[in-house]
TORMI-718596 format. One record per residue (C-alpha): residue in three letters; z negated, x negated, y. Coordinates in nm, 2 decimals, always signed. Example, Ala and Ser with C-alpha at 12.3 -4.5 7.8 and 13.67 -1.06 7.14 Angstrom:
<nodes>
<node><r>ala</r><z>-0.78</z><x>-1.23</x><y>-0.45</y></node>
<node><r>ser</r><z>-0.71</z><x>-1.37</x><y>-0.11</y></node>
</nodes>
This chain:
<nodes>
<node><r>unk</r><z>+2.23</z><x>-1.53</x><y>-2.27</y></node>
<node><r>unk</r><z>+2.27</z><x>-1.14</x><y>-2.15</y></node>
<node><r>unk</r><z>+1.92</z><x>-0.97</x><y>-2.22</y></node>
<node><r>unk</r><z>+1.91</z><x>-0.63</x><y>-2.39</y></node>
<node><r>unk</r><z>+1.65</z><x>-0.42</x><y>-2.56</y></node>
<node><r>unk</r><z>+1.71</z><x>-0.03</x><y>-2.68</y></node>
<node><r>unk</r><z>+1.52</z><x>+0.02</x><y>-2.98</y></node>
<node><r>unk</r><z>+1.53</z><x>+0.35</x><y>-3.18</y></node>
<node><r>unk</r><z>+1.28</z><x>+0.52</x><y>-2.96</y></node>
<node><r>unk</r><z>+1.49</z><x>+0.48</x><y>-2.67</y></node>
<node><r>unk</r><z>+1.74</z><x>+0.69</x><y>-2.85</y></node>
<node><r>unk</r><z>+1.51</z><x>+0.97</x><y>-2.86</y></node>
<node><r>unk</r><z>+1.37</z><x>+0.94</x><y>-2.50</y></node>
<node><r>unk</r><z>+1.71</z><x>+0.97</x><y>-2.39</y></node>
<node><r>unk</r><z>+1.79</z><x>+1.31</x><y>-2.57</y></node>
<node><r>unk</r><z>+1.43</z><x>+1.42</x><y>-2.51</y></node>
<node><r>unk</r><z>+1.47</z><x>+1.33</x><y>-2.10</y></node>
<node><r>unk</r><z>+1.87</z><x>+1.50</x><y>-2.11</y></node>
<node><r>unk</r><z>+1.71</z><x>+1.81</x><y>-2.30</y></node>
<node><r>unk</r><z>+1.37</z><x>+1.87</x><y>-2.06</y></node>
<node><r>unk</r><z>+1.62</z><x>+1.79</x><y>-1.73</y></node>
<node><r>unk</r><z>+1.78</z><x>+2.20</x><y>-1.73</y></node>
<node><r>unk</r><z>+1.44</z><x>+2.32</x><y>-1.67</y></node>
<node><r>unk</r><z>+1.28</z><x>+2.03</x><y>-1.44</y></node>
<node><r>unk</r><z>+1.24</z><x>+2.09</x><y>-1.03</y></node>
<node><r>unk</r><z>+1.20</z><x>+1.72</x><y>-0.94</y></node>
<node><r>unk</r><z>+1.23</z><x>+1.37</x><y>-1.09</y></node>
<node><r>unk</r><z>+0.99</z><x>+1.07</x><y>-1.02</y></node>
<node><r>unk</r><z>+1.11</z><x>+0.77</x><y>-1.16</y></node>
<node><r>unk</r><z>+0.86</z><x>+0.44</x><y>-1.12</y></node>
<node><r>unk</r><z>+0.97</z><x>+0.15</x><y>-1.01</y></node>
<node><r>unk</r><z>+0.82</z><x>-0.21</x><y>-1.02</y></node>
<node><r>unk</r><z>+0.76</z><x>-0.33</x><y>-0.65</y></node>
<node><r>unk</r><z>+0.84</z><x>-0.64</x><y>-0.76</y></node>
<node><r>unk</r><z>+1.22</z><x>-0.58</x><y>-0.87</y></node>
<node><r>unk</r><z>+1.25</z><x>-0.26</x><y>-0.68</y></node>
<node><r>unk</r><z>+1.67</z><x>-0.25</x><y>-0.77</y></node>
<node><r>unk</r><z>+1.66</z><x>-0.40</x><y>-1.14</y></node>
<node><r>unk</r><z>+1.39</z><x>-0.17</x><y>-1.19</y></node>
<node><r>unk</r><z>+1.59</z><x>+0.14</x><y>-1.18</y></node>
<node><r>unk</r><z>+1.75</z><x>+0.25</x><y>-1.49</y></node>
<node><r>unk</r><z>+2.09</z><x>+0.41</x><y>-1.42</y></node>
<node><r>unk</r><z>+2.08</z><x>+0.57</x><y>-1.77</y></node>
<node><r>unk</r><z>+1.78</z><x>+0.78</x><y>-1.56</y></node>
<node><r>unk</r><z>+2.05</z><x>+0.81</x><y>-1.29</y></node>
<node><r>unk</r><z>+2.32</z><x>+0.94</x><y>-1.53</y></node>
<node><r>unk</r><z>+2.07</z><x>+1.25</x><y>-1.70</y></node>
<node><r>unk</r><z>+1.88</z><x>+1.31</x><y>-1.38</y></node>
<node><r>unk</r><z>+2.08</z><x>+1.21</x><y>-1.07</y></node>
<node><r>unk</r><z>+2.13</z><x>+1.61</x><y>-0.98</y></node>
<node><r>unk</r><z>+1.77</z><x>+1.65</x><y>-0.93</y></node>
<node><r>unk</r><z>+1.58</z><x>+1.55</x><y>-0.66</y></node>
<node><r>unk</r><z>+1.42</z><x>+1.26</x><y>-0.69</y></node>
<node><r>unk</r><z>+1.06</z><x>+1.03</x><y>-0.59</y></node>
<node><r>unk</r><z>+1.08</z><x>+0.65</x><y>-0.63</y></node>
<node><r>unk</r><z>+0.75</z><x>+0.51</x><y>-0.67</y></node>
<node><r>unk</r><z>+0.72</z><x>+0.13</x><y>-0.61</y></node>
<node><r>unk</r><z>+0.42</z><x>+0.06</x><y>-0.80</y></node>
<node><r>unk</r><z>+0.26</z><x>-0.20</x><y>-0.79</y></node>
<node><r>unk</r><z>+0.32</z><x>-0.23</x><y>-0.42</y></node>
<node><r>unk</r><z>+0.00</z><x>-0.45</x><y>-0.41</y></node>
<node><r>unk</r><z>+0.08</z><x>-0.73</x><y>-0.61</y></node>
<node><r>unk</r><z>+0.48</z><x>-0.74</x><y>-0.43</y></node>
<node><r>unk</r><z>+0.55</z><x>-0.94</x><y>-0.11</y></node>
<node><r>unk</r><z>+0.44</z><x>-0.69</x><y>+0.20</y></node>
<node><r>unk</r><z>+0.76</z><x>-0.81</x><y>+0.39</y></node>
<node><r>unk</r><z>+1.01</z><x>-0.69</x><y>+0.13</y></node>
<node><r>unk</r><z>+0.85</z><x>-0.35</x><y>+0.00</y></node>
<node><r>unk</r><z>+0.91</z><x>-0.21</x><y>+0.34</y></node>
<node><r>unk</r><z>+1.33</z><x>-0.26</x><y>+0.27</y></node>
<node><r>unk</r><z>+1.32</z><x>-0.16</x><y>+0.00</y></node>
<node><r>unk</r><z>+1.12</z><x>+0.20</x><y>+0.07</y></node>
<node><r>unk</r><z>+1.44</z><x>+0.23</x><y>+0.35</y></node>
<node><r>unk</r><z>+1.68</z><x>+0.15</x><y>+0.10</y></node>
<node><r>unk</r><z>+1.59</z><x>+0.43</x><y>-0.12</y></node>
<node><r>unk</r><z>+1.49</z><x>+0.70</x><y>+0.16</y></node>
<node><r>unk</r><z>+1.81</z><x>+0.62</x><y>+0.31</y></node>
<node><r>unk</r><z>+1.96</z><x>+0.80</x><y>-0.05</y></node>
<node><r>unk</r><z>+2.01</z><x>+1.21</x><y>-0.03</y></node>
<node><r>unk</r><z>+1.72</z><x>+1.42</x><y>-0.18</y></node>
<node><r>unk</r><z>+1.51</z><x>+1.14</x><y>-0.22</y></node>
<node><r>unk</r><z>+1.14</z><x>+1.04</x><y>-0.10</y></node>
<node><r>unk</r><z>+1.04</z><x>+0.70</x><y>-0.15</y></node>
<node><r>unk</r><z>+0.66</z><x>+0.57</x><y>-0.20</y></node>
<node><r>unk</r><z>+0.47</z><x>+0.22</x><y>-0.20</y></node>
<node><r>unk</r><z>+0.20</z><x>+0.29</x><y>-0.44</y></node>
<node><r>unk</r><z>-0.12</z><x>+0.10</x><y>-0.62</y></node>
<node><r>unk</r><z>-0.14</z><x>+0.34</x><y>-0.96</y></node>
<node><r>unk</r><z>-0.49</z><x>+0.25</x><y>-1.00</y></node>
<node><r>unk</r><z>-0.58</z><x>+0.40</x><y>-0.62</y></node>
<node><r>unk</r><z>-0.67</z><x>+0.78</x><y>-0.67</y></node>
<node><r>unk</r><z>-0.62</z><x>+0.88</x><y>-0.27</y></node>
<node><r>unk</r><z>-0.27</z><x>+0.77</x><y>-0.27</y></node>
<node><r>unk</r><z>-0.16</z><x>+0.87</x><y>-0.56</y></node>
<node><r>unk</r><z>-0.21</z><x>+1.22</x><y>-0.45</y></node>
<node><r>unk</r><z>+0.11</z><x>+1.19</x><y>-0.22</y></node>
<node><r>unk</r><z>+0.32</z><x>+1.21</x><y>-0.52</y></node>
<node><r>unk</r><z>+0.26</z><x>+1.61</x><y>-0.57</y></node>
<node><r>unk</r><z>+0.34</z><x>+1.64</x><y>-0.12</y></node>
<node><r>unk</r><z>+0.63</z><x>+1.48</x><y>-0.17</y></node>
<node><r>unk</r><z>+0.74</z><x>+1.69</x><y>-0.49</y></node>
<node><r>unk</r><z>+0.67</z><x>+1.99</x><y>-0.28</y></node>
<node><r>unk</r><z>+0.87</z><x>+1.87</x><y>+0.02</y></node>
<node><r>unk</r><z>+1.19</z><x>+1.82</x><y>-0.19</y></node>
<node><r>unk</r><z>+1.15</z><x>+2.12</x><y>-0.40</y></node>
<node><r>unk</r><z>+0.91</z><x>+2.35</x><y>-0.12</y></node>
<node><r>unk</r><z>+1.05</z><x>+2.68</x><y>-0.32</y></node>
<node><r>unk</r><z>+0.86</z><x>+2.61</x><y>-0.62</y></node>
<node><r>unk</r><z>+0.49</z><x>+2.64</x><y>-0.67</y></node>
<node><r>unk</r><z>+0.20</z><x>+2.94</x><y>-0.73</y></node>
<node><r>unk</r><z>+0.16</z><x>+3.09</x><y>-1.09</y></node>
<node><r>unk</r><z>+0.49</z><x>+3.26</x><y>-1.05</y></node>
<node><r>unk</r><z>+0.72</z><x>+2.98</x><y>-0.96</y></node>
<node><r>unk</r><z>+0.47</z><x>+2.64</x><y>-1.11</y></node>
<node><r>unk</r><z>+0.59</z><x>+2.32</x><y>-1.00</y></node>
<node><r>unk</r><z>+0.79</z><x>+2.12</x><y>-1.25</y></node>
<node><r>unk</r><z>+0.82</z><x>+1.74</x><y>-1.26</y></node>
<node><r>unk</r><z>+0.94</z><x>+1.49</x><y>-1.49</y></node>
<node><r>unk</r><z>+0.81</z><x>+1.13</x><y>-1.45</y></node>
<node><r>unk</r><z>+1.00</z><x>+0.85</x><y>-1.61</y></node>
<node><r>unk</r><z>+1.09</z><x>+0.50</x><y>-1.56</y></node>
<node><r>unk</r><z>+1.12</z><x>+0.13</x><y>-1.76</y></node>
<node><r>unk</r><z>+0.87</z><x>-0.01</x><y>-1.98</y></node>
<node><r>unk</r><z>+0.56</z><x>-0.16</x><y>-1.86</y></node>
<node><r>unk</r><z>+0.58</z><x>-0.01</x><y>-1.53</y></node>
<node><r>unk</r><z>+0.20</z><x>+0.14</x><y>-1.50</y></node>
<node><r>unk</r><z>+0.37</z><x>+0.54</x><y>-1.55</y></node>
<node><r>unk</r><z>+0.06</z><x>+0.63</x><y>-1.80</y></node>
<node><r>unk</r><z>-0.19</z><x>+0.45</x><y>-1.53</y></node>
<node><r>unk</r><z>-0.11</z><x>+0.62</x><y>-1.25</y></node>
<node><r>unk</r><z>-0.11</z><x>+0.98</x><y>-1.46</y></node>
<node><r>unk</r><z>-0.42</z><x>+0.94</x><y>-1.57</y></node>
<node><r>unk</r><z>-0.55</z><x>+0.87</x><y>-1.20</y></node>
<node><r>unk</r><z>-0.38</z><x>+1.17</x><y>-1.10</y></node>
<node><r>unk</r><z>-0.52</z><x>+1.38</x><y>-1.41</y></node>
<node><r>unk</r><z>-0.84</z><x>+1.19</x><y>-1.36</y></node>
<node><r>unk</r><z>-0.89</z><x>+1.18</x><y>-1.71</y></node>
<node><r>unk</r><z>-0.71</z><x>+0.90</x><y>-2.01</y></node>
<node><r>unk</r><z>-0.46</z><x>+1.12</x><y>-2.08</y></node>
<node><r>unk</r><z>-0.17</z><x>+0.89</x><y>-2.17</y></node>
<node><r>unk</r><z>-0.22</z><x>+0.53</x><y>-2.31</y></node>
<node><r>unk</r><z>-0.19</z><x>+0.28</x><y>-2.12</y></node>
<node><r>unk</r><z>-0.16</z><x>-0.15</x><y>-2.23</y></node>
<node><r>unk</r><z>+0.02</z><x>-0.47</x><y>-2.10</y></node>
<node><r>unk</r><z>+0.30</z><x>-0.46</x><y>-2.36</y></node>
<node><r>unk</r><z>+0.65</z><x>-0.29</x><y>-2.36</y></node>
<node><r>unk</r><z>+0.66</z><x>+0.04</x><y>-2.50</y></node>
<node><r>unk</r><z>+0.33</z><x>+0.18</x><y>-2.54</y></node>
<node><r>unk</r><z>+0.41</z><x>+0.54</x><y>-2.50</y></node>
<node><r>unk</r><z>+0.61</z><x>+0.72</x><y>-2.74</y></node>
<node><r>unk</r><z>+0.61</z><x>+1.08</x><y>-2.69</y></node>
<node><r>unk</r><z>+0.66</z><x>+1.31</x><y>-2.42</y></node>
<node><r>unk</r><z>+0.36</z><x>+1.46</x><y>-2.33</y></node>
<node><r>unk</r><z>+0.31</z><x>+1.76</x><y>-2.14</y></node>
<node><r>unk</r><z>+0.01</z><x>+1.68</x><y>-1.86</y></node>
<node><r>unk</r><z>-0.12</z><x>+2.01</x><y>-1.62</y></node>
<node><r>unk</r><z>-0.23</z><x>+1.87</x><y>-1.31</y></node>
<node><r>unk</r><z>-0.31</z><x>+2.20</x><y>-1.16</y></node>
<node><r>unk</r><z>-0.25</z><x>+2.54</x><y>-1.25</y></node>
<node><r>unk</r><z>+0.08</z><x>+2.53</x><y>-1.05</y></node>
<node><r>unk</r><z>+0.18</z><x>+2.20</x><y>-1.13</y></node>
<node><r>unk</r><z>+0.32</z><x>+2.10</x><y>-1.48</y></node>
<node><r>unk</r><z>+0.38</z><x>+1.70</x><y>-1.57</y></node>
<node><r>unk</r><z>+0.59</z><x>+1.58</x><y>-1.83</y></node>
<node><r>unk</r><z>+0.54</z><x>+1.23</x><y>-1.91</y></node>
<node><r>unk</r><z>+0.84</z><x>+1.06</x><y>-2.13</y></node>
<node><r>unk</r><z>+0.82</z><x>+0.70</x><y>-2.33</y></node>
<node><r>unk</r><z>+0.96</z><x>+0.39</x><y>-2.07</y></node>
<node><r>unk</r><z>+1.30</z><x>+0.33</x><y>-2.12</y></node>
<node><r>unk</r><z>+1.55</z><x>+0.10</x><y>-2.07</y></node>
<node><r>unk</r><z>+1.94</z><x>+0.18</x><y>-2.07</y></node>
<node><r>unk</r><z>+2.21</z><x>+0.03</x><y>-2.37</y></node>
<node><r>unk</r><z>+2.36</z><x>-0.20</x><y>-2.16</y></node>
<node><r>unk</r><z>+2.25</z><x>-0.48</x><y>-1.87</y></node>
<node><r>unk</r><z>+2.55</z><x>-0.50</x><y>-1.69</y></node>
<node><r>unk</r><z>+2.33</z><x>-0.71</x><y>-1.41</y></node>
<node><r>unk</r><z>+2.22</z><x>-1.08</x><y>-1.55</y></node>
<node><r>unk</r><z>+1.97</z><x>-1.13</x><y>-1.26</y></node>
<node><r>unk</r><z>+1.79</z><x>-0.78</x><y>-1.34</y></node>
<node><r>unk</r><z>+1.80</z><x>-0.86</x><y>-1.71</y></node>
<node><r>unk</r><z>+1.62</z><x>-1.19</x><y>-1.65</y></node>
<node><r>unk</r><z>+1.38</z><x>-0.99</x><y>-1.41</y></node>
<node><r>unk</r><z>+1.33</z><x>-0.68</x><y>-1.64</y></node>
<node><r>unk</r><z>+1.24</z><x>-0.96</x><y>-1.89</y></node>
<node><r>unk</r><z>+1.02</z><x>-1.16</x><y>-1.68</y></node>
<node><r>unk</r><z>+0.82</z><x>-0.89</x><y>-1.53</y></node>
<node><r>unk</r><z>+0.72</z><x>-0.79</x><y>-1.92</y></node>
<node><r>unk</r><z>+0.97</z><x>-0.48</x><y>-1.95</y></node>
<node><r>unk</r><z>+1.16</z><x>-0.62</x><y>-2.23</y></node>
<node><r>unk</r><z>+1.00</z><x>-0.67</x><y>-2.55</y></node>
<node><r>unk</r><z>+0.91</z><x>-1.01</x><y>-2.67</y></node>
<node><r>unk</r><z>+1.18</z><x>-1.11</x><y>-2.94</y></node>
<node><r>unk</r><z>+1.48</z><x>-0.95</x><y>-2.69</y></node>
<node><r>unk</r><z>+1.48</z><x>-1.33</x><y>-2.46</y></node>
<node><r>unk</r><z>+1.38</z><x>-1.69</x><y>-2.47</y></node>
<node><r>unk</r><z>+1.11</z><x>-1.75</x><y>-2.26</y></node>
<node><r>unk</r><z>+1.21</z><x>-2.09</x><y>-2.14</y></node>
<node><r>unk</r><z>+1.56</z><x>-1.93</x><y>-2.01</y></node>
<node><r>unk</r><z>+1.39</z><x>-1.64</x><y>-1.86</y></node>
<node><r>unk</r><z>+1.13</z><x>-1.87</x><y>-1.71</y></node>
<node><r>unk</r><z>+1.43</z><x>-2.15</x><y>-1.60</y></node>
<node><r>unk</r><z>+1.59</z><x>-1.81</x><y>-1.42</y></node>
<node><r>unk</r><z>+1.26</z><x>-1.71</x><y>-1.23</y></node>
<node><r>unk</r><z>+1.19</z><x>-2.05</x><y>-1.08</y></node>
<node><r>unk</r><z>+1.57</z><x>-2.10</x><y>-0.99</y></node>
<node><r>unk</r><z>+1.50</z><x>-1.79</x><y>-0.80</y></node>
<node><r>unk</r><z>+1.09</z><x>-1.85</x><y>-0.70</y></node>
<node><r>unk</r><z>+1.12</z><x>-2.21</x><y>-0.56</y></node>
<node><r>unk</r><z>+1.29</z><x>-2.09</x><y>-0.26</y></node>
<node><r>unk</r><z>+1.11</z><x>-1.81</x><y>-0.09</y></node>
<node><r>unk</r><z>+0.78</z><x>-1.86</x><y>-0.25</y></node>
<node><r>unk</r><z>+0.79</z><x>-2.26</x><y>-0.28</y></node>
<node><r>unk</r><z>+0.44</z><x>-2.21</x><y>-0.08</y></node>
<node><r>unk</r><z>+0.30</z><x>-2.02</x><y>-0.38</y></node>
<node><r>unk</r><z>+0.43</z><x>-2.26</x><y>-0.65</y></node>
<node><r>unk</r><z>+0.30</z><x>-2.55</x><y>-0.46</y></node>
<node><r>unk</r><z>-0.08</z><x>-2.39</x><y>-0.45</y></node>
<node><r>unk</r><z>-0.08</z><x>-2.21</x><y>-0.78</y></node>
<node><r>unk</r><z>+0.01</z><x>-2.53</x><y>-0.95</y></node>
<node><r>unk</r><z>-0.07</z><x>-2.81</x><y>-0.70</y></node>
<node><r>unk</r><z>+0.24</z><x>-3.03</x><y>-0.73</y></node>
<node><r>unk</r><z>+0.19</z><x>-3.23</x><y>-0.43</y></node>
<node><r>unk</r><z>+0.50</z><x>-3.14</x><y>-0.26</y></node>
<node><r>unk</r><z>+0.66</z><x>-2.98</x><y>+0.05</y></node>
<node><r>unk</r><z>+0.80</z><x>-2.63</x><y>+0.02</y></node>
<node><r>unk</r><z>+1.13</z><x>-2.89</x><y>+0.09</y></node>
<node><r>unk</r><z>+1.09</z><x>-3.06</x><y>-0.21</y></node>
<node><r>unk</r><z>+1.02</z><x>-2.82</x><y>-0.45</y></node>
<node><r>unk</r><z>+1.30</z><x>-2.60</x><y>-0.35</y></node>
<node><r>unk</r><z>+1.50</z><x>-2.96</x><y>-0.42</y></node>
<node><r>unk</r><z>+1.38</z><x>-2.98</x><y>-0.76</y></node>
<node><r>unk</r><z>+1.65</z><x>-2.87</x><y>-1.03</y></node>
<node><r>unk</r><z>+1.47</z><x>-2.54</x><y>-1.19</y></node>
<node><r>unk</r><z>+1.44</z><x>-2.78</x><y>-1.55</y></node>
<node><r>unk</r><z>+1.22</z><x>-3.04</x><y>-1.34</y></node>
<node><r>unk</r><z>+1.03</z><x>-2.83</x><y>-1.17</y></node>
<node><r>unk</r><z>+0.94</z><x>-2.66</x><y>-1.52</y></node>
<node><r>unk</r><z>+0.85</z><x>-2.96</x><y>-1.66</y></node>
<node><r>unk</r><z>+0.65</z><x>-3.08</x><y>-1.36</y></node>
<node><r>unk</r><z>+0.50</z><x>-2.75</x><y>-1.38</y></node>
<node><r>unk</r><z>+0.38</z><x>-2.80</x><y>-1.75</y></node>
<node><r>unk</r><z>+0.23</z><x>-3.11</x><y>-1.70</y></node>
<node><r>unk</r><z>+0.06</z><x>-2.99</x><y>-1.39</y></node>
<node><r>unk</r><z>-0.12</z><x>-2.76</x><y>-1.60</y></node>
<node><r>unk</r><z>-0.20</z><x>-3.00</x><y>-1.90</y></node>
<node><r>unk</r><z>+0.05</z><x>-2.87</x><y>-2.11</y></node>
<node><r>unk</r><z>+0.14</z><x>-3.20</x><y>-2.28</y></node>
<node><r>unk</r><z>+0.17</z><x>-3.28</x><y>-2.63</y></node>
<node><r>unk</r><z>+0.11</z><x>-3.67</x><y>-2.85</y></node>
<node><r>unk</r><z>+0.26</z><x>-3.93</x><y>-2.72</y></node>
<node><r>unk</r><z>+0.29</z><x>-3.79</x><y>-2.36</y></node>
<node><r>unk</r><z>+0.58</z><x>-3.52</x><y>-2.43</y></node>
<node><r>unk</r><z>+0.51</z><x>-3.21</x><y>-2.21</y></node>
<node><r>unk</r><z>+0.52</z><x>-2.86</x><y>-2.40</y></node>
<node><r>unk</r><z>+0.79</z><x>-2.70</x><y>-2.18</y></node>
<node><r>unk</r><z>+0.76</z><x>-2.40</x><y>-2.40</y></node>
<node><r>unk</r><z>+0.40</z><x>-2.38</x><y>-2.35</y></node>
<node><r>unk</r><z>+0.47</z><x>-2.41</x><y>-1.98</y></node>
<node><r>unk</r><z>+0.68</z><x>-2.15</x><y>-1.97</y></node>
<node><r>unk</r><z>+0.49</z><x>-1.96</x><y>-2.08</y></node>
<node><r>unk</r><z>+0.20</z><x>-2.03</x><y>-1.85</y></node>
<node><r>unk</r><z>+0.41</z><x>-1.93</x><y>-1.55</y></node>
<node><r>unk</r><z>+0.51</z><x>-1.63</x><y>-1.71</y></node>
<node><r>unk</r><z>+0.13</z><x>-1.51</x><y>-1.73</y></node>
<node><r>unk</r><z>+0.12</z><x>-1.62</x><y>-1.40</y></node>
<node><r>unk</r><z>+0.38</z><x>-1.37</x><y>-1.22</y></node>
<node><r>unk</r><z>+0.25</z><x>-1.08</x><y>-1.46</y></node>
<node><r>unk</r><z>-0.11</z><x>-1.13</x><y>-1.41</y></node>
<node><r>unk</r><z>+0.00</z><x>-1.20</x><y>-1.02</y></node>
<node><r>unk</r><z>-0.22</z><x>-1.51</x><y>-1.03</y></node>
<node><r>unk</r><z>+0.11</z><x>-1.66</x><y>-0.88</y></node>
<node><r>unk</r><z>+0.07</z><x>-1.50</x><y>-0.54</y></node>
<node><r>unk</r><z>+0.25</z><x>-1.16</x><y>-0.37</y></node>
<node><r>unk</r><z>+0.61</z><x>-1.21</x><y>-0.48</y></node>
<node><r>unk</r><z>+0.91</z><x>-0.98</x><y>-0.46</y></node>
<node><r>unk</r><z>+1.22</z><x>-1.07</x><y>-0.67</y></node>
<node><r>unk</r><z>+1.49</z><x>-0.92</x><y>-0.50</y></node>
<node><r>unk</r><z>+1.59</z><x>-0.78</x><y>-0.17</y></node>
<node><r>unk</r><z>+1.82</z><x>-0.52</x><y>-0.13</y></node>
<node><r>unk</r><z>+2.11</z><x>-0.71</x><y>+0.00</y></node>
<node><r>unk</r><z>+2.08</z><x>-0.94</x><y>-0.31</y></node>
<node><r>unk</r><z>+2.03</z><x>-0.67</x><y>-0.56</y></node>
<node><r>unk</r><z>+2.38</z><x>-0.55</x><y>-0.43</y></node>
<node><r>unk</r><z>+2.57</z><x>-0.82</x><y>-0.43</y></node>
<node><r>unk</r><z>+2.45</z><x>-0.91</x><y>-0.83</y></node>
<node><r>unk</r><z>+2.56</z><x>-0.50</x><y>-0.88</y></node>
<node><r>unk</r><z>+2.90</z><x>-0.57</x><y>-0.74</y></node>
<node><r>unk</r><z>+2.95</z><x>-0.91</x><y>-0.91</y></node>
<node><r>unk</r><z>+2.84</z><x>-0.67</x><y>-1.22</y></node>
<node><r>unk</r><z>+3.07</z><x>-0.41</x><y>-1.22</y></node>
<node><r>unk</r><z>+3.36</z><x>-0.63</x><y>-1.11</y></node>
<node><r>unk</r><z>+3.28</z><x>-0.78</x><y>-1.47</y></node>
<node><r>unk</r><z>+3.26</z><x>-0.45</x><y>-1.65</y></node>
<node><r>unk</r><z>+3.59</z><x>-0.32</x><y>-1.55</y></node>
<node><r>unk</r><z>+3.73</z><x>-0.65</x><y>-1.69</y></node>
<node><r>unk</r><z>+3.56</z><x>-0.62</x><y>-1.99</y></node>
<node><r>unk</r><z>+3.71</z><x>-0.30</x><y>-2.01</y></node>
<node><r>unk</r><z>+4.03</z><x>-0.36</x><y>-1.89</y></node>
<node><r>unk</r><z>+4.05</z><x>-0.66</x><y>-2.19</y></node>
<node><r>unk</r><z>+3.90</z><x>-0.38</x><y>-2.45</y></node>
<node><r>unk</r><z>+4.17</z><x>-0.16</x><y>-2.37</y></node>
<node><r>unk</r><z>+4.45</z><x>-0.39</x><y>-2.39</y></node>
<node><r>unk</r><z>+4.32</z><x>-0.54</x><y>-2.73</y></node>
<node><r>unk</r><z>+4.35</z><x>-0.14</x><y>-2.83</y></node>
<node><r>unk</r><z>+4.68</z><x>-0.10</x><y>-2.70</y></node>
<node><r>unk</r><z>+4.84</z><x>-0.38</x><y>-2.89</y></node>
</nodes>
């Protein structure tokens, strides 16, 4: 099942974000640490991609230390672009966001020429925490459900420095089934966009390979990172359920109920330091992607030519 989710307000964002661009000096888009590629909206590319830009993988603490590091190369490696591992909650580094807007826009800044910055990103990705730690105040709402903001808001963060904060958004179309999955796992995607039992099926498929070790002490299933990564993603589900006394009369385990126990899990990072992607295999699923798109479009434009 392909996962997509653009409600109306995502309409607006997108001519609000494509209006506010013309007079913007730098872009920071957030990015989950977690699904540093699937995280990055190309719609955001498409309105914005002439600007310069500052990815901020938030939530760096809760993603595996061994992969945020490829993936801050990844992204410094792109022109005009300044890459950051950040915790939105910690003030002190949060600061570095308004250095590295001046290093990629150094004309602008004083009363004459204020600093002007757009910060955007995906739903759910902690935008409104981390600009109310930079405000130091509870400027923008924040809460662990897609979709919370839904204005632009214009934030000063010093007399110089001017911060317009836009709703999360998501793009029209998931070309990418492992990011929709992902987007959908990490709690980007609103509830009645996916099944949780195939979204939960996909993340374990994926999980019980690098991170069999977390698996095995989150849920104690008495079995070798081997083993588990053995296990077809439906049994380890199950086993996973039952583990966690999610059984119903008669003995029948609530697979449901277990999925969505290890859904919490990931979200609440009760599951361990995990990374869902590393650059390499975000790649290869973009390519697989867009080898699909152009034949989708190469069979919609031979239906129209008949």
């Amino acid at each position: 099942m392909a996962i997509q989710w653009f409600p109306g307000h995502m309409h607006s964002t997108r001519k609000a974000i494509a209006e506010r661009i013309k007079d913007i000096d730098v872009v920071i888009e957030m990015l989950d640490a977690r699904l540093p590629g699937s995280s990055a909206n190309p719609l955001l590319s498409e309105l914005t991609g002439h600007k310069p830009s500052v990815k901020v993988l938030n939530k760096q603490d809760v993603a595996d230390p061994a992969r945020t590091p490829l993936w801050l190369d990844w992204y410094n490696a792109l022109p005009e672009t300044r890459a950051i591992g950040l915790d939105a909650s910690e003030p002190a580094p949060a600061r570095r966001l308004i250095d590295a807007c001046h290093l990629l826009a150094p004309q602008r800044g004083g009363m004459a020429k204020p600093m002007r910055v757009l910060i955007c990103g995906i739903p759910n990705v902690g935008k409104s925490t981390l600009i109310n730690t930079l405000s130091k105040k509870s400027q923008a709402k924040t809460g662990d459900e897609a979709g919370i903001t839904k204005l632009e808001q214009r934030i000063i963060l010093a007399d110089d420095f001017y911060l317009w904060d836009t709703p999360g958004m998501l793009w029209p179309r998931i070309t990418i089934p492992e990011s929709g999955y992902k987007l959908a796992a990490s709690g980007a995607v609103g509830k009645n966009a996916y099944d949780e039992e195939e979204v939960t099926l996909e993340l374990l498929a994926y999980l019980k390979r690098p991170y069999a070790h977390l698996l095995e002490a989150r849920y104690r299933l008495g079995l070798t990172p081997e083993a588990i990564a053995a296990l077809h993603e439906d049994e380890l589900l199950e086993l996973i359920a039952r583990k966690r006394g999610a059984v119903m009369s008669g003995g029948r385990v609530n697979v449901q109920k277990g999925a969505e126990l290890v859904l919490t899990d990931l979200r609440s990072a009760v599951l361990g330091r995990v990374t869902l992607e590393t650059p390499s295999e975000f790649e290869g699923w973009r390519a697989a992607g867009e080898v699909k798109e152009a034949e989708r479009a190469a069979k919609k434009a031979a239906r129209k030519g008949r």
